[in-house]
C-alpha positions in Angstrom: -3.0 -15.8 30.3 -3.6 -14.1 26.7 -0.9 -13.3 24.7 0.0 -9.5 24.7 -1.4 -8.2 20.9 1.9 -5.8 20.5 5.2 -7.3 20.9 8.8 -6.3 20.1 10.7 -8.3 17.1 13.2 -8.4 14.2 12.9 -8.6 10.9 16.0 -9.3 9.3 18.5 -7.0 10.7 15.5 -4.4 11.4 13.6 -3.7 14.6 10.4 -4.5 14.2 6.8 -4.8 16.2 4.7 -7.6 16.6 1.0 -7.4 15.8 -1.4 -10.6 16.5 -4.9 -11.1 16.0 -6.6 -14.4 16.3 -5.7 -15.2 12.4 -2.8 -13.4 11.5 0.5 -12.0 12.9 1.8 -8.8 11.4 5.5 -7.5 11.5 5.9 -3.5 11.5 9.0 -1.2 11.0 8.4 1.5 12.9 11.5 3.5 11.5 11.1 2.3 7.8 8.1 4.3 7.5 5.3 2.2 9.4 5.9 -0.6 6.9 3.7 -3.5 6.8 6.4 -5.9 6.2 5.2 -9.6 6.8 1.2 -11.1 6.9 1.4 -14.7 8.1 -1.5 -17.4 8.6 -1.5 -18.4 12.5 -2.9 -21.7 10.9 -0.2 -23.1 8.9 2.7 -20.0 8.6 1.3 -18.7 5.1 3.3 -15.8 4.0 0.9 -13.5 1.9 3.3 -10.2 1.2 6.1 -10.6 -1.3 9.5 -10.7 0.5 12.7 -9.1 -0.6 14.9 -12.4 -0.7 18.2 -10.3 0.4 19.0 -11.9 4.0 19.8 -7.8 4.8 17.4 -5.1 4.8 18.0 -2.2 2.3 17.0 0.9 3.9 15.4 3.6 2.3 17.2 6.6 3.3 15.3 10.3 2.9 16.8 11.1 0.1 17.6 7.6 -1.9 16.1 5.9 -4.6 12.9 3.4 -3.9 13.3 1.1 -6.1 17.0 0.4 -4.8 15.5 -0.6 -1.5 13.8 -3.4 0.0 10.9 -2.0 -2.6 8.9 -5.4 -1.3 5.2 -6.2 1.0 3.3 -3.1 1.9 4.5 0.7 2.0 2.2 3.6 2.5 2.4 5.9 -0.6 1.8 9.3 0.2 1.7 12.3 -0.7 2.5 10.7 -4.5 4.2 7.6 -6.1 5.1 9.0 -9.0 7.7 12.7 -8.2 5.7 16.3 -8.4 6.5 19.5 -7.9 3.7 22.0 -7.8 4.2 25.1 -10.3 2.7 27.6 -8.1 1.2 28.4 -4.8 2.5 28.0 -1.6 4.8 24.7 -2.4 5.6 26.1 -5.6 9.5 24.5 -6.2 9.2 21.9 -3.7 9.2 18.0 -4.7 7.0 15.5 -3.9 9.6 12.3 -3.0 9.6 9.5 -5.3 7.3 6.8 -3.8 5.9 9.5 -1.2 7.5 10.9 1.8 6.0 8.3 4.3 7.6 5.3 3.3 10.9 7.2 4.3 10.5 8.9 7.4 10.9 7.0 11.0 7.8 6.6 12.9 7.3 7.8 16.4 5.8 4.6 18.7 2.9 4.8 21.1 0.3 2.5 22.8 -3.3 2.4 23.5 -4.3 -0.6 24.9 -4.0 -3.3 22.0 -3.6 -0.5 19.8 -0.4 0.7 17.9 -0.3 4.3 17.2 2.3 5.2 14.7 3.2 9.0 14.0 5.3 11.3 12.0 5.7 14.8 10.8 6.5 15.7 7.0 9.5 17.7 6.6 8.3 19.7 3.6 4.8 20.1 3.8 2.6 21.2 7.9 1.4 17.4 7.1 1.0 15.2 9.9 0.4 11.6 9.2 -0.9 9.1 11.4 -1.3 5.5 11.3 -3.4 3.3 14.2 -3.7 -0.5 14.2 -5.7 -2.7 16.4 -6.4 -6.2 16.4 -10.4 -6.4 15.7 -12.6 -9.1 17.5 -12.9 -11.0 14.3 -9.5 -11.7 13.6 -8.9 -8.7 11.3 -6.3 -6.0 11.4 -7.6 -2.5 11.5 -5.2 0.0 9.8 -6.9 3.9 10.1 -4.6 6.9 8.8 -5.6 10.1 10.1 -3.5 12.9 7.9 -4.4 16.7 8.9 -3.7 19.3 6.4 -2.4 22.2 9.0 -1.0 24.2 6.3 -3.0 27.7 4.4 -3.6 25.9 1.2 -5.3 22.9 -0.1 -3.0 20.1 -0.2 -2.9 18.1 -3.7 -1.9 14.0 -3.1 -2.3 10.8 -3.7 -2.3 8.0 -1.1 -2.5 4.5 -2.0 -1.3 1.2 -0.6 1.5 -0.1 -2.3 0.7 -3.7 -1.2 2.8 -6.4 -2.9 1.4 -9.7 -2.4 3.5 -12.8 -3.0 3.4 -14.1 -6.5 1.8 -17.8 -7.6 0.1 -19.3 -10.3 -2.9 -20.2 -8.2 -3.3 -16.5 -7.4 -6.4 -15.0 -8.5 -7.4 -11.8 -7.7 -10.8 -9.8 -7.3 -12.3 -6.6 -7.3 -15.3 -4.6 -7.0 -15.0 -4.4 -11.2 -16.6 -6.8 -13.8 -14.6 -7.9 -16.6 -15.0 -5.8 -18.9 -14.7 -2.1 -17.0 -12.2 0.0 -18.9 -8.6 0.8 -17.3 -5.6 3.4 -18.6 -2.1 2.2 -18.4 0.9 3.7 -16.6 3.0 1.2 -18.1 3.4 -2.2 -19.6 3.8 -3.6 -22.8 2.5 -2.6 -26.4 0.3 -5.6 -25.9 -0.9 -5.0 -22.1 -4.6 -4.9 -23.2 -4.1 -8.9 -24.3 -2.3 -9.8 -21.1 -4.4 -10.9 -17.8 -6.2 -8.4 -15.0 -7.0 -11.3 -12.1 -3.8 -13.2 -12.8 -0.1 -13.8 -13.4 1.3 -15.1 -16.4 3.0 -18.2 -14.7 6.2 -18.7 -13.4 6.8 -21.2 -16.5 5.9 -18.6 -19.2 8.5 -17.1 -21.1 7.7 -13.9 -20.7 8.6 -11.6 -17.8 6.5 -8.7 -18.0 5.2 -6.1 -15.6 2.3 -3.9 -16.3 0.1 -1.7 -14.3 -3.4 0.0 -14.8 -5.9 1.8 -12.9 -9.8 1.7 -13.1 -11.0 4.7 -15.1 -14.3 4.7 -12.8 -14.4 5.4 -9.5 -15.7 2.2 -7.0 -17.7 1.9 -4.0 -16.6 -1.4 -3.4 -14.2 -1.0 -1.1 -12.4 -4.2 -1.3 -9.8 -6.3 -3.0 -9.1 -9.7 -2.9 -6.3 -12.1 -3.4 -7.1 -16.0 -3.3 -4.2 -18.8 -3.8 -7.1 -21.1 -5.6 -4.9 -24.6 -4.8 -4.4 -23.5 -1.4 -7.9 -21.9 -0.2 -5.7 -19.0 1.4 -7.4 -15.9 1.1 -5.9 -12.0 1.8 -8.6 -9.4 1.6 -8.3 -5.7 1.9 -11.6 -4.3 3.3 -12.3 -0.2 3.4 -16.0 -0.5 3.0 -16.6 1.7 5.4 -14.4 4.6 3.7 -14.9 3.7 0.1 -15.1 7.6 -0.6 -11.8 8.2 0.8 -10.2 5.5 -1.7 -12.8 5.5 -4.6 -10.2 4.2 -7.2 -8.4 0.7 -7.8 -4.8 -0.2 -9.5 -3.4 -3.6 -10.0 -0.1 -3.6 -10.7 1.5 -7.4 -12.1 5.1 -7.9 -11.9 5.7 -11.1 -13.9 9.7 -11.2 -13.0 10.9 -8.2 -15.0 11.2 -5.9 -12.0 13.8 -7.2 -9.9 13.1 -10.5 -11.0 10.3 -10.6 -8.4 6.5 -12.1 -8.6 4.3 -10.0 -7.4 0.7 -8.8 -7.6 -0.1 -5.3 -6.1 -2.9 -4.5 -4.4 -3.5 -0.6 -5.0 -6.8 1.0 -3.0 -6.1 4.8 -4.0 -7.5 8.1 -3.2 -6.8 9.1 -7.2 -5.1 7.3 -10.2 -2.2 7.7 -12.2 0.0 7.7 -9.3 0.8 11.3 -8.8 -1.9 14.4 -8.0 -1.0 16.5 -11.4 -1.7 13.7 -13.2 -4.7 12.7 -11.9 -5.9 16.7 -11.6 -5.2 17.2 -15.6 -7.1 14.2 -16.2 -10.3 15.3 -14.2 -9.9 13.0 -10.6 -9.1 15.1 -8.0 -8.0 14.3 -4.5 -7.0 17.3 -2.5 -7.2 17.9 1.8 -8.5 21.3 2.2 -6.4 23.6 4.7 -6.7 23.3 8.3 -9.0 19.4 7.7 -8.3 16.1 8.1 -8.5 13.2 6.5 -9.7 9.6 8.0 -10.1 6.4 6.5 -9.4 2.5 7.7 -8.9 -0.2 5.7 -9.3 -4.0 7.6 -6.6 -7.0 6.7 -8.4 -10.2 6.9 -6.9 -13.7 5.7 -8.4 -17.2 5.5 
């Protein structure tokens, strides 16, 4: 008898849902926002997402601060990261949450088959979000967000994956980029331009920064990956087939000065900068027309 691909489970004091492919087992929160809490190796138990080492789970209520949560592994970040409130039009006066509305809204829980269909409703914005995963043939986890704009107005965001990989010396991470492809800053720093793209610092060094950058160029790559060189574990992030939906790249490296974590993010984006007025004032542009909506899926695979 096969074992079922969905299955109810815990994660810490959270309720939690079960996802296995033939490579990797998944743990989701269905009322923390669809979080993608937990990535392991079926071969050996490799945990690739950075954990929150609290043995309770800090929930992240509607209205509370991220970064006071469990702020750890993978959250959805949409409509922003960074807080916006449009000037005019339609939302004129209303804020964009800190970290996006997703990550805090409960999910409601359906089935297809071997897929896991995840749903909410925004409570400021006729937003629906949607969020489908299915164990592919090949061992991969297929994630696909359908968000419908059902609103009068274009719709201004940002969605990127806010995917926090566990930290290590070994890790080495790639991108569709070569070397030497310019970035901007959000933050870091004065001497972020010196400091290492593919790479932490080491949990040795003596220095504890945290930086993060975006590609300047949009990418058709559709990938990133993270490899744990000593190991040979792998964690790849595949949206090939949607690279025009997330044509932009940011790498965020936490080196212990945020929460005295090590971490290396994995940001596939729609637009830079983290929030949509400053990506619009800067020329990138990611908008959802009225009445359309938006598909894209982006495959987990590990090794």
């Amino acid at each position: 008898m096969s074992t079922p691909a969905i299955t109810p489970a815990t994660y810490k004091d959270r309720p939690a849902l079960q996802i296995t492919t033939k490579t990797l087992t998944a743990l989701i929160l269905p009322e923390d926002g669809g979080k993608l809490v937990s990535v392991i190796s079926n071969t050996d138990g490799f945990e690739f997402l950075c954990q929150n080492p609290a043995p309770d789970y800090a929930r992240l209520a509607y209205d509370g601060s991220y970064i006071d949560s469990e702020c750890a592994s993978w959250d959805d970040m949409f409509p922003t990261i960074d807080p916006y409130t449009p000037a005019a039009g339609e939302y004129e006066g209303i804020t964009y949450p800190d970290h996006g509305e997703v990550c805090r809204l409960p999910m409601t829980v359906a089935t297809e088959g071997d897929t896991l269909i995840l749903s909410c409703a925004s409570r400021l914005f006729p937003i629906t979000f949607e969020k489908r995963i299915t164990p592919d043939p090949d061992g991969a986890l297929a994630i696909t967000y359908v968000i419908t704009n059902k609103g009068r107005e274009d719709f201004p965001y940002v969605w990127a994956a806010h995917c926090m990989m566990r930290g290590a010396d070994d890790l080495r991470v790639e991108t569709p980029y070569p070397a030497d492809a310019p970035v901007a800053y959000t933050f870091g720093p004065e001497d972020r331009d010196t400091l290492p793209r593919d790479r932490m610092l080491g949990k040795d060094s003596d220095r504890t920064v945290s930086y993060k950058f975006y590609y300047e160029e949009p990418t058709d790559g559709g990938f990133l990956r993270a490899v744990y060189t000593e190991s040979g574990h792998a964690f790849e992030m595949d949206y090939r087939d949607s690279a025009a939906a997330l044509p932009y790249v940011g790498l965020w490296i936490n080196n212990g000065n945020f929460k005295g974590y090590h971490n290396f993010a994995l940001e596939c984006a729609s637009a830079p900068y983290d929030a949509p007025h400053k990506a619009l004032e800067r020329g990138y542009c990611s908008v959802l027309p009225a009445g359309e909506t938006l598909t894209f899926t982006v495959r987990v695979r590990v090794e």
